[in-house]
C-alpha positions in Angstrom: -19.7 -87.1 20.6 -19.9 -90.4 20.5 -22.7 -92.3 22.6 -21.7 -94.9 25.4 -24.3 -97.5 26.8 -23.6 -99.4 29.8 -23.9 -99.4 33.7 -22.7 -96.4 35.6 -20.6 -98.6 38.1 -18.8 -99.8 34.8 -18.0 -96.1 34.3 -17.5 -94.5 37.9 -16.3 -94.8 41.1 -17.4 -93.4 44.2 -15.0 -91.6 47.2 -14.8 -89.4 50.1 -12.3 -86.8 50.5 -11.6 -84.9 53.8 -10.5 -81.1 53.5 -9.7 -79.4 56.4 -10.1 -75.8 56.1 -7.8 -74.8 59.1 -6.4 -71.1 59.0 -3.2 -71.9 61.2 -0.3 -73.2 60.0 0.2 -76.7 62.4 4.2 -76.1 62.3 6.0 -72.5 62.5 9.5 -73.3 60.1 12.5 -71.5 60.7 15.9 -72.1 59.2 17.9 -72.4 61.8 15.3 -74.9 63.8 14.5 -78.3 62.7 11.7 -78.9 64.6 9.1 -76.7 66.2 6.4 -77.9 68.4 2.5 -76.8 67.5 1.0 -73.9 69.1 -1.4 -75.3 71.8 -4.7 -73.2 70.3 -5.2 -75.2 66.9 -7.8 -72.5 65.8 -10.6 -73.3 64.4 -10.3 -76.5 62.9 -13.1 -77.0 60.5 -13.6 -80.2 58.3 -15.6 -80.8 55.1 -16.0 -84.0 53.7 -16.3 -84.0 49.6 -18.2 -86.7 47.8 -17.1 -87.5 44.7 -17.2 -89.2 41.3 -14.3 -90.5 39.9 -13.7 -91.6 36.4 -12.4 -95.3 36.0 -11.5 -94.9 32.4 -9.5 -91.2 33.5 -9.0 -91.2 37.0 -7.8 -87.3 36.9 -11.6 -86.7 36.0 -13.0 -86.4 39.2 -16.9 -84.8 39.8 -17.8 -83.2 43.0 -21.3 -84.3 44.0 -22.2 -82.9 47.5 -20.2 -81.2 50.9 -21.0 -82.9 53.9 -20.2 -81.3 57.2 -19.5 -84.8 59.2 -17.8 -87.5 58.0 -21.3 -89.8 58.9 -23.2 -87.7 56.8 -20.7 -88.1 53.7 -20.9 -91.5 54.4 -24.9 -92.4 54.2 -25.1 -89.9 51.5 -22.6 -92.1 49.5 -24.0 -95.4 50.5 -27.6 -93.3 49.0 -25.8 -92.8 45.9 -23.5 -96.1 45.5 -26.9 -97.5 45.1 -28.2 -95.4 42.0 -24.5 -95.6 41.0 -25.6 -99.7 41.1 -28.9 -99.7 39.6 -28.9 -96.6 37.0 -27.1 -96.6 33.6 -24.0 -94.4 32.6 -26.7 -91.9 31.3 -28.8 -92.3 33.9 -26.2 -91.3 36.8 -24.2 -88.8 34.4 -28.1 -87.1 33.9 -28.5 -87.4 38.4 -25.4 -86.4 39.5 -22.4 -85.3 37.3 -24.4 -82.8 34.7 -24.4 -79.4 36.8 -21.8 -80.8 39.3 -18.6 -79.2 39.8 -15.5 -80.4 37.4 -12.3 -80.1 38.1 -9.3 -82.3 37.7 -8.7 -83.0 41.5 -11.6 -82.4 43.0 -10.0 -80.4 45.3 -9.8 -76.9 45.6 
C-alpha cells in the first residue's frame, strides 16, 4: 500500500445525511387509482441524522462517523470535526475517525 501525505481536507469531505426510519408507507398504490391521499396518523416518524466522510478522489467511498438524533446535534458535531478535518493530516483524520468507522459504499443502509 502505498503511503499518501497531505491534509485531510485535500482527501475528504464532510456531509449530513437524513434517514427517516418511518414504518408506514406515506402513499397506499393501487392500480386502478392514480393518486391516494396519506393516512392522517403518520406513525411514528423517527429521523436520524448520519455524519459522514466522503472520499473526493472516490466519491462512492463514503465513512459513517457518528448518528445524531437532531439535525442541530449533527450539525455542531460536524462543525467539531470539519475543524480536525482542517487542521489534522490525511493520517491523522483517517487514524480519528475513519479506522473502526463503518464502510459502506453509500453510507446508507
Amino acid at each position: 500500500m502505498i503511503r499518501v501525505i497531505g491534509n485531510a481536507d485535500e482527501f475528504w469531505r464532510l456531509r449530513i445525511t437524513r434517514l427517516d426510519t418511518t414504518e408506514n408507507f406515506d402513499l397506499e398504490w393501487h392500480d386502478d387509482i392514480l393518486y391516494r391521499q396519506p393516512s392522517p396518523d403518520p406513525g411514528d416518524e423517527v429521523e436520524l441524522w448520519h455524519v459522514e466522510a466522503v472520499r473526493l478522489d472516490d466519491p462512492d467511498t463514503v465513512v459513517r462517523i457518528a448518528t445524531c438524533d437532531t439535525q442541530s446535534e449533527a450539525r455542531d458535531l460536524i462543525e467539531r470535526i470539519n475543524e480536525d478535518l482542517t487542521d489534522m493530516t490525511k493520517s491523522e483524520f483517517e487514524i480519528a475517525y475513519v479506522d473502526g468507522a463503518e464502510l459502506g459504499d453509500t453510507g446508507v443502509e
